[in-house]
C-alpha positions as CSV (number, residue, x, y, z in Angstrom):
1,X,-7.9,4.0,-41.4
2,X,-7.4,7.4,-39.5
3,X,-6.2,7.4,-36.1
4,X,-8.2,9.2,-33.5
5,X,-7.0,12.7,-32.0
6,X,-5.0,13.0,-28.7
7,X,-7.6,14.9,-27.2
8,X,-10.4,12.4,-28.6
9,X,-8.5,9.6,-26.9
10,X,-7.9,11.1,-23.7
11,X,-11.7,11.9,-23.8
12,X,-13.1,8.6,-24.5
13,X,-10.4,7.1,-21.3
14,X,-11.7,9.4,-18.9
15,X,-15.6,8.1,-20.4
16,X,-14.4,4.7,-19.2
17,X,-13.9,6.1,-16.0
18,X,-16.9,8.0,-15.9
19,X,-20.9,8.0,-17.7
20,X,-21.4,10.2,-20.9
21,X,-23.8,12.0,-18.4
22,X,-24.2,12.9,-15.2
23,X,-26.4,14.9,-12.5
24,X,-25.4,18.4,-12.7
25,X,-25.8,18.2,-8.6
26,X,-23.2,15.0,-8.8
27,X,-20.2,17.4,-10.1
28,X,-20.9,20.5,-7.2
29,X,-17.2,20.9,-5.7
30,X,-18.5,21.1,-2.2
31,X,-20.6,17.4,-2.5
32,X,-17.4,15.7,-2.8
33,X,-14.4,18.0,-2.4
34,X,-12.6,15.8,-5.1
35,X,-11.2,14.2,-2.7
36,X,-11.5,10.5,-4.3
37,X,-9.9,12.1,-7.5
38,X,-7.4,14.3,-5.4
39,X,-6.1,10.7,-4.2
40,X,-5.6,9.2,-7.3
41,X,-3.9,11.8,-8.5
42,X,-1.1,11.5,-5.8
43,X,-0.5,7.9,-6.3
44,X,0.3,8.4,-9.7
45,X,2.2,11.4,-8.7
46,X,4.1,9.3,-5.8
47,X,4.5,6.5,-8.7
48,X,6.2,9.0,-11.0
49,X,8.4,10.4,-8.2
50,X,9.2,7.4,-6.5
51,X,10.9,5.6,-10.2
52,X,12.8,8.4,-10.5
53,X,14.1,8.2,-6.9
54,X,15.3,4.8,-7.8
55,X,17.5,5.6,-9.9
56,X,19.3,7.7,-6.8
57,X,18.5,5.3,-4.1
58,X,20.5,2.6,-2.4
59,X,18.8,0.1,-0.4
60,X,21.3,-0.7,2.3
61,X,22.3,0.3,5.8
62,X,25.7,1.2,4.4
63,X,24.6,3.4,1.3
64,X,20.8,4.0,2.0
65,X,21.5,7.3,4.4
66,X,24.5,8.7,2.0
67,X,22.6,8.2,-1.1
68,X,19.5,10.6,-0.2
69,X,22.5,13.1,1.0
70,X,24.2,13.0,-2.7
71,X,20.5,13.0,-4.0
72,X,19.6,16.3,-2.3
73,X,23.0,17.9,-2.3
74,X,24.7,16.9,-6.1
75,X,22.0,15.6,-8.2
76,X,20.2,18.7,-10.1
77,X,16.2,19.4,-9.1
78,X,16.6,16.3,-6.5
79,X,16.0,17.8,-3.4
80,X,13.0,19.0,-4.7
81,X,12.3,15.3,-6.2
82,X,12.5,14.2,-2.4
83,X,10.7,16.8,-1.3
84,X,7.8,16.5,-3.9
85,X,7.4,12.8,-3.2
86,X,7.3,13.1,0.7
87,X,4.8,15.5,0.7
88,X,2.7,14.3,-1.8
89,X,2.7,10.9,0.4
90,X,1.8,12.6,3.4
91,X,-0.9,14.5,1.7
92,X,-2.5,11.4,0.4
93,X,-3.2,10.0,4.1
94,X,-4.5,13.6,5.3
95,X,-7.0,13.5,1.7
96,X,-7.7,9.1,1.8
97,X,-9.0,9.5,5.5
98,X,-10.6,12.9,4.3
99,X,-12.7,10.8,1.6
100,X,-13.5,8.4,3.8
101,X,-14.8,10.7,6.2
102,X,-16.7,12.2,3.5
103,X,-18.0,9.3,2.1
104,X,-19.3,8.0,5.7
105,X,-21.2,11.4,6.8
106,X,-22.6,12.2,3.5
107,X,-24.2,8.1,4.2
108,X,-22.7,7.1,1.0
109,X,-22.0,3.4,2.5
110,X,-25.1,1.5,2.5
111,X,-26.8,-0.5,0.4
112,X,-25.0,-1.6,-3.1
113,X,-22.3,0.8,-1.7
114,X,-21.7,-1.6,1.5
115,X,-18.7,-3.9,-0.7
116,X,-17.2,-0.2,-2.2
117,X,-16.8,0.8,1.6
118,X,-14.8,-2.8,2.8
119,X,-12.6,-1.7,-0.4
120,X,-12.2,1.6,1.0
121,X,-11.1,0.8,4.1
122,X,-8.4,-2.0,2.8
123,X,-7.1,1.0,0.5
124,X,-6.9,2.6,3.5
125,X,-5.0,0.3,5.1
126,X,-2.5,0.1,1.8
127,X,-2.1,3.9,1.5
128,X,-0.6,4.6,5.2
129,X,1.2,0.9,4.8
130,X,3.1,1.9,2.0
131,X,3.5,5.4,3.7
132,X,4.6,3.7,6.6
133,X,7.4,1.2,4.9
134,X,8.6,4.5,2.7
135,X,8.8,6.3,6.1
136,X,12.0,4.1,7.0
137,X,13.7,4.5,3.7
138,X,16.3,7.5,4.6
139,X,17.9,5.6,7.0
140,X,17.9,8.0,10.0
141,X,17.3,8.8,13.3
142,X,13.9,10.1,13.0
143,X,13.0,7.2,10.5
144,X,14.6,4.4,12.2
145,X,13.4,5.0,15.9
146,X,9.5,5.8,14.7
147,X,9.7,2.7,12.9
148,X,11.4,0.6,15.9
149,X,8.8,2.1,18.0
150,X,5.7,1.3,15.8
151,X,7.2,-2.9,14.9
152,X,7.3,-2.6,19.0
153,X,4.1,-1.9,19.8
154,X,3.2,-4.8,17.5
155,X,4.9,-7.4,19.9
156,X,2.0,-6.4,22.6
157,X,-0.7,-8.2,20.7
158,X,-1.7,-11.4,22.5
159,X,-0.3,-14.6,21.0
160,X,1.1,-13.6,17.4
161,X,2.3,-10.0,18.3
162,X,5.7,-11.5,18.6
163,X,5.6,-13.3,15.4
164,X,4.0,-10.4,13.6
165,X,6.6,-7.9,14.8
166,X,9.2,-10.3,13.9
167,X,8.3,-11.3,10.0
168,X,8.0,-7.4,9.7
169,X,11.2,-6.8,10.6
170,X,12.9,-9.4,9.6
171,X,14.4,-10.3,13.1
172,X,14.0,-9.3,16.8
173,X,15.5,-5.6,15.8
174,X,15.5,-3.3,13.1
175,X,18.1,-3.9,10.7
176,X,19.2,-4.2,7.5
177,X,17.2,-6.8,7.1
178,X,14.5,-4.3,7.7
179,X,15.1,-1.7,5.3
180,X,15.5,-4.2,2.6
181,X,12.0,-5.4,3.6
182,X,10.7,-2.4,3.6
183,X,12.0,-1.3,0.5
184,X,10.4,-4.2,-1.5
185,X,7.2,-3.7,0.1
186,X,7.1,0.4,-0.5
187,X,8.2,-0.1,-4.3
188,X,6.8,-3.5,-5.3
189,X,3.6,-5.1,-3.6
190,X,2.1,-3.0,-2.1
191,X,1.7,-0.3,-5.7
192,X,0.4,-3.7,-7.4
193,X,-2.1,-4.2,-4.8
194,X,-3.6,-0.5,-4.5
195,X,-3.6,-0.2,-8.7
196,X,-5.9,-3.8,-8.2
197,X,-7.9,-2.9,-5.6
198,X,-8.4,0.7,-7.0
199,X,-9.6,-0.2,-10.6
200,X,-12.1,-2.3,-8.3
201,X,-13.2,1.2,-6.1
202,X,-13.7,3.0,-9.5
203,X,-15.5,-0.2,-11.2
204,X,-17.8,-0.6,-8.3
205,X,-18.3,3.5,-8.1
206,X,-19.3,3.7,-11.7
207,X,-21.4,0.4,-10.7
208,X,-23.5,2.3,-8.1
209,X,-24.0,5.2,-10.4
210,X,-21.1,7.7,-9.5
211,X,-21.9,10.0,-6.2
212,X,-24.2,9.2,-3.6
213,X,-27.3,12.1,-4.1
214,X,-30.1,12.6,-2.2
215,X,-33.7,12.3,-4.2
216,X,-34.7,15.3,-6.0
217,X,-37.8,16.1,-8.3
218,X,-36.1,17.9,-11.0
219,X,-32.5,16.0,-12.1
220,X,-30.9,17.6,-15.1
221,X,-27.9,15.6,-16.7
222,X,-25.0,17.3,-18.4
223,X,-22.4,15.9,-20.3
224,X,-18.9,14.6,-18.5
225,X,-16.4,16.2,-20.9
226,X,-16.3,19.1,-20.4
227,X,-18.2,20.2,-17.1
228,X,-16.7,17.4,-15.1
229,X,-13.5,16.5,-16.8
230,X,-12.4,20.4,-17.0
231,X,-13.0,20.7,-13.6
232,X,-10.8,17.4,-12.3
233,X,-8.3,19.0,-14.8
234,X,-8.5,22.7,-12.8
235,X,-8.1,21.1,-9.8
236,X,-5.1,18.4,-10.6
237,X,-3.5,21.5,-11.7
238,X,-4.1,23.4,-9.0
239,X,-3.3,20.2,-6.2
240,X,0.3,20.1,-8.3
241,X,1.3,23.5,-8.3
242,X,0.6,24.0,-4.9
243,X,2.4,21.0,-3.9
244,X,5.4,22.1,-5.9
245,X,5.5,25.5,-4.7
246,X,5.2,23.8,-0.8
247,X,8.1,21.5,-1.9
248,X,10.2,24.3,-3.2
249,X,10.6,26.3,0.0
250,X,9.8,23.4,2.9
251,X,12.3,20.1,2.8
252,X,11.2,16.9,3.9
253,X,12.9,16.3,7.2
254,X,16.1,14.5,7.4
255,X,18.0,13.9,11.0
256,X,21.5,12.0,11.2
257,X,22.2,8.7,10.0
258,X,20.6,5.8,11.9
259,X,22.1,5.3,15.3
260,X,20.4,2.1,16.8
261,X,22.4,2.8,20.0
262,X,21.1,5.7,20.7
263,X,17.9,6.7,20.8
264,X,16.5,10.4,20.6
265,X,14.4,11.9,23.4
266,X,12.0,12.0,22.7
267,X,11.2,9.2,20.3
268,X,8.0,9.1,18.6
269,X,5.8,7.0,16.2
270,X,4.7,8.4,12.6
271,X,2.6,11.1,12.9
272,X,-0.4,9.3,11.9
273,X,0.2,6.6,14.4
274,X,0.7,9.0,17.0
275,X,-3.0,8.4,18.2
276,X,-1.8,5.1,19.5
277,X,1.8,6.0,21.1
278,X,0.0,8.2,23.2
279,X,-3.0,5.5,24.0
280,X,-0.5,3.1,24.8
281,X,0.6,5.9,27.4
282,X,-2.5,5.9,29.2
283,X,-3.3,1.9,29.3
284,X,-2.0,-1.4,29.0
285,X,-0.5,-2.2,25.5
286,X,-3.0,-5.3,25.1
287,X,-6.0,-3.0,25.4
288,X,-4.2,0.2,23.5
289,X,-2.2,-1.9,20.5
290,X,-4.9,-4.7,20.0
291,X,-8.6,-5.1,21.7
292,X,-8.9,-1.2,21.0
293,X,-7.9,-1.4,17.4
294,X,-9.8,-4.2,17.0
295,X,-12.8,-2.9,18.2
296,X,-12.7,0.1,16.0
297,X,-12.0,-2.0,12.8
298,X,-14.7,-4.3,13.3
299,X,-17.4,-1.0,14.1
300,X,-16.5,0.3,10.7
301,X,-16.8,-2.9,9.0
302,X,-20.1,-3.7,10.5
303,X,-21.7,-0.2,10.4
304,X,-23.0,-1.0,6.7
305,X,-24.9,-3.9,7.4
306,X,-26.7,-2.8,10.4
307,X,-30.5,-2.5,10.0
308,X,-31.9,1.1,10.1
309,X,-35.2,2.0,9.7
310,X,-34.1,4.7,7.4
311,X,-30.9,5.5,4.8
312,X,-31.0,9.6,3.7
313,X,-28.3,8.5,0.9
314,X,-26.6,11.3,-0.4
315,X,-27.4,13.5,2.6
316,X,-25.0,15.0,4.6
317,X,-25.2,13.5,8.8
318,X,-28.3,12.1,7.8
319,X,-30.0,14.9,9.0
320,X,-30.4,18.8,10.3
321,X,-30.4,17.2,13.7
322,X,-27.5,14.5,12.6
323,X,-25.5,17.6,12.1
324,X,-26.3,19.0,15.3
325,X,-25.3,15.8,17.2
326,X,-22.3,15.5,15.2
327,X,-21.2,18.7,16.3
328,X,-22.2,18.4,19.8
329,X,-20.3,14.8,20.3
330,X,-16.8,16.8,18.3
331,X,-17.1,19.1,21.1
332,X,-17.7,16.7,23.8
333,X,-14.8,14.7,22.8
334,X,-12.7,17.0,22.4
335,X,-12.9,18.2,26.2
336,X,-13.2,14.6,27.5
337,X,-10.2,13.9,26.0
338,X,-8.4,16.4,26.5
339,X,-9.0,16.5,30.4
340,X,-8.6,12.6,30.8
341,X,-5.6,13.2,29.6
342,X,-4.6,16.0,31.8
343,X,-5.7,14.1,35.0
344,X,-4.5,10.7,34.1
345,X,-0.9,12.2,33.3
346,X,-1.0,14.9,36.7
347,X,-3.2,12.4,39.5
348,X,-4.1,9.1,38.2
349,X,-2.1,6.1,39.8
350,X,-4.7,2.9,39.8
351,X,-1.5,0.4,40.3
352,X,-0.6,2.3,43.6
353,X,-3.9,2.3,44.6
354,X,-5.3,-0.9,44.1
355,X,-1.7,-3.2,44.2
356,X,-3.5,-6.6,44.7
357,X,-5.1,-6.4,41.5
358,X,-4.0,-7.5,38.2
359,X,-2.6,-4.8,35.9
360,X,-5.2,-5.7,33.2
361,X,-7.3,-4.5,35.5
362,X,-5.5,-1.6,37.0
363,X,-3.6,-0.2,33.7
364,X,-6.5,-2.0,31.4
365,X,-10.2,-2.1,32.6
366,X,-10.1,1.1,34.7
367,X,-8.9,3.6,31.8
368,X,-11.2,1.6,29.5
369,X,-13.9,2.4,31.7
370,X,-13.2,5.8,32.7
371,X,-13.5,6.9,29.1
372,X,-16.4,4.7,27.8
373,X,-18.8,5.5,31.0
374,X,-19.1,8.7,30.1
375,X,-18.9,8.4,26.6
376,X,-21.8,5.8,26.9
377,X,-23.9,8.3,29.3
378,X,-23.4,11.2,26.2
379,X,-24.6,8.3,23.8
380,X,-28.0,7.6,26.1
381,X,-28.1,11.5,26.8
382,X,-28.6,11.8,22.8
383,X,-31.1,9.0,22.7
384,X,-33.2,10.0,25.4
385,X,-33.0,13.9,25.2
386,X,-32.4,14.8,21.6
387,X,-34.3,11.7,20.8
388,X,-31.5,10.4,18.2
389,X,-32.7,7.4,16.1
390,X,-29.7,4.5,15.4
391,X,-28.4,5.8,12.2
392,X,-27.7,9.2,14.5
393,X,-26.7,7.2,17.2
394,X,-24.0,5.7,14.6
395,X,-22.9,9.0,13.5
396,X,-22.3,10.2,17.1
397,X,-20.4,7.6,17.9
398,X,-17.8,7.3,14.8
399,X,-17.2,11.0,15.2
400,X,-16.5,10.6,19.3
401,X,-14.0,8.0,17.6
402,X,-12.4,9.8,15.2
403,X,-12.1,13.0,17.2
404,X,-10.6,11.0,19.9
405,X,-8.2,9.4,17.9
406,X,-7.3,13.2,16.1
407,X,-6.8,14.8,19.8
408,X,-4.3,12.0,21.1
409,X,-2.4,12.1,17.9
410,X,-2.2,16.2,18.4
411,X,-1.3,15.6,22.2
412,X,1.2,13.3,21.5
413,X,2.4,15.0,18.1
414,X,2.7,18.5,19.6
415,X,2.2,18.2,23.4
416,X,4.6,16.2,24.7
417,X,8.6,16.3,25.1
418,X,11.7,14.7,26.5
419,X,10.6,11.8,28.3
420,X,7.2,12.2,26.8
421,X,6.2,14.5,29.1
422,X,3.4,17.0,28.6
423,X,4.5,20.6,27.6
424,X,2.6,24.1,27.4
């Protein structure tokens, strides 16, 4: 019995991850970006890297900061080892949160896509978890004090914040008790739990027939190897040597050893959760760490099941005028944001003006409204003058969210220093 080829067994894998065929429109760079492909790539990249990190690592308070030291200063190729990991792990939260923007505008959610979307967002919520529990893993200042700020703003959600900010941390603080935690989590569950839910996202892509493309009269299919599997080859090629060549001459960032006596000034939240570090800044932490959140999460689970009176699958913002809207709301968030901001930071004071009144109101309600009245009046301003139907409507208001949430996290990131105070 002769055994098949290398290159004929590779081939017939990648055929279980893909049809024998596809549209020749499907495998167009620019539908798709490769982002979904891009990410896969980096979680088995961050697998590699991170087993051979083990090897160097020590997960303890005592040996945790001085074993990434040796790692990067006496063991051959491993500051570049660290380097290649980190990088690669913040790249896969910049391209996850790329695809699912991609996904969303080009209305690839609806219909027998609606489950493939809920898995999306729980990978989602897995890729910048295990980001965030490999975040605290060098054991030093920058590491320990985003981490102690992030558990923190846990303890302001009503009722269990307490309890979940505890059971994360292991205690009332972050310890060694913490890192350990967080080290089981980053290397064990939560790599079992994306490989699960990920052979589901593939399964239930291949389900629904591979992209989402719009109608055409004339569809020619080509076959998958080579057109498509030379080009995801080209471009994991090109996505690795261009991350190696970043990781050669840029090192990922190392401060002193933890210090949970003293704090740095300013201290500051992962860079992907500095959105909501500078929210909290601007209102009450129930309404920034929680019923904000919350209300976000449950828009994007819902969106798929809403009725519309029309689905343009495949097309990109539904339509020439989606695009338009989407475009105008980017810009008009960007300036409302910006200048709320500004004036909330330079003349705002509802607690000195109004004292009798509760600070849910004052620090809560009032900022809440302030931002969502005139978001709401640019929602009926589309509806009534640019006569936007609900699926546009939709569109406009995810992107006044997401844009939102990319402004505060570029104020906060960039904008503001000791004390947290704005700087030009």
């Amino acid at each position: 019995m002769k055994h098949p080829s290398m290159a004929k067994a590779i081939n017939q894998f990648l055929l279980h991850l893909h049809p024998k065929k596809v549209e020749s429109r499907a495998i167009v760079f620019n539908r798709t970006f490769g982002f979904g492909g891009i990410a896969a790539l980096l979680f088995v990249i961050l697998f590699v890297t991170g087993m051979l990190l083990r090897f160097a690592y020590v997960p303890s308070g005592a040996g945790a900061y001085d074993s990434i030291v040796r790692l990067q200063n006496q063991v051959i190729f491993g500051q570049l080892l660290r380097n290649f990991h980190y990088w690669s792990a913040m790249l896969l939260v910049v391209v996850s949160f790329l695809h699912l923007v991609r996904v969303f505008y080009s209305q690839a959610i609806y219909y027998e896509r609606r489950k493939n979307w809920l898995y999306g967002l729980l990978l989602m919520f897995f890729v910048v978890s295990s980001n965030f529990t490999g975040y605290l893993l060098p054991w030093d200042q920058l590491s320990f004090w985003a981490v102690t700020i992030m558990t923190n703003m846990l303890s302001y959600i009503p009722l269990v914040g307490n309890f979940l900010a505890n059971m994360i941390r292991g205690g009332e603080a972050v310890t060694e008790e913490t890192l350990l935690r967080f080290y089981n989590f980053h290397t064990g569950l939560l790599p079992l739990l994306m490989v699960f839910f990920m052979a589901i996202h593939f399964w239930l892509v291949r389900k629904a027939k591979g992209v989402a493309i719009a109608p055409a009269e004339k569809s020619e299919k080509v076959d998958t190897s080579p057109n498509l599997v030379y080009k995801e080859a080209l471009t994991a090629l090109v996505v690795v040597a261009v991350l190696l060549l970043f990781s050669f001459f840029v090192d990922a960032p190392l401060l002193d050893k933890a210090k949970p006596l003293v704090s740095p000034n300013p201290s500051k939240a992962p860079w992907y959760f500095m959105g909501f570090q500078e929210l909290l800044m601007h209102m009450h932490p129930a309404f920034a760490s929680f019923l904000i959140p919350l209300f976000v999460i449950e828009l994007f689970i819902v969106i798929p099941f809403l009725p519309y009176p029309k689905v343009n699958e495949g097309v990109w913002f539904f339509s020439e005028k989606g695009k338009r809207i989407t475009i105008l709301s980017a810009v008009f968030t960007i300036i409302l944001t910006l200048l709320l901001i500004f004036i909330d930071d330079l003349l705002l004071d509802f607690n000195h003006w109004f004292p009798g009144l509760p600070v849910l109101i004052t620090e809560g309600m009032f900022p809440v409204l302030l931002y969502f009245l005139p978001a709401g009046g640019f929602i009926f301003y589309l509806k009534k003058k640019m006569q936007a139907n609900r699926m546009e409507l939709v569109i406009a208001s995810v992107t006044m969210i997401l844009v939102a949430y990319l402004v505060m996290m570029f104020v906060g990131s960039f904008l503001r220093g000791e004390g947290m105070q704005l700087i030009f």
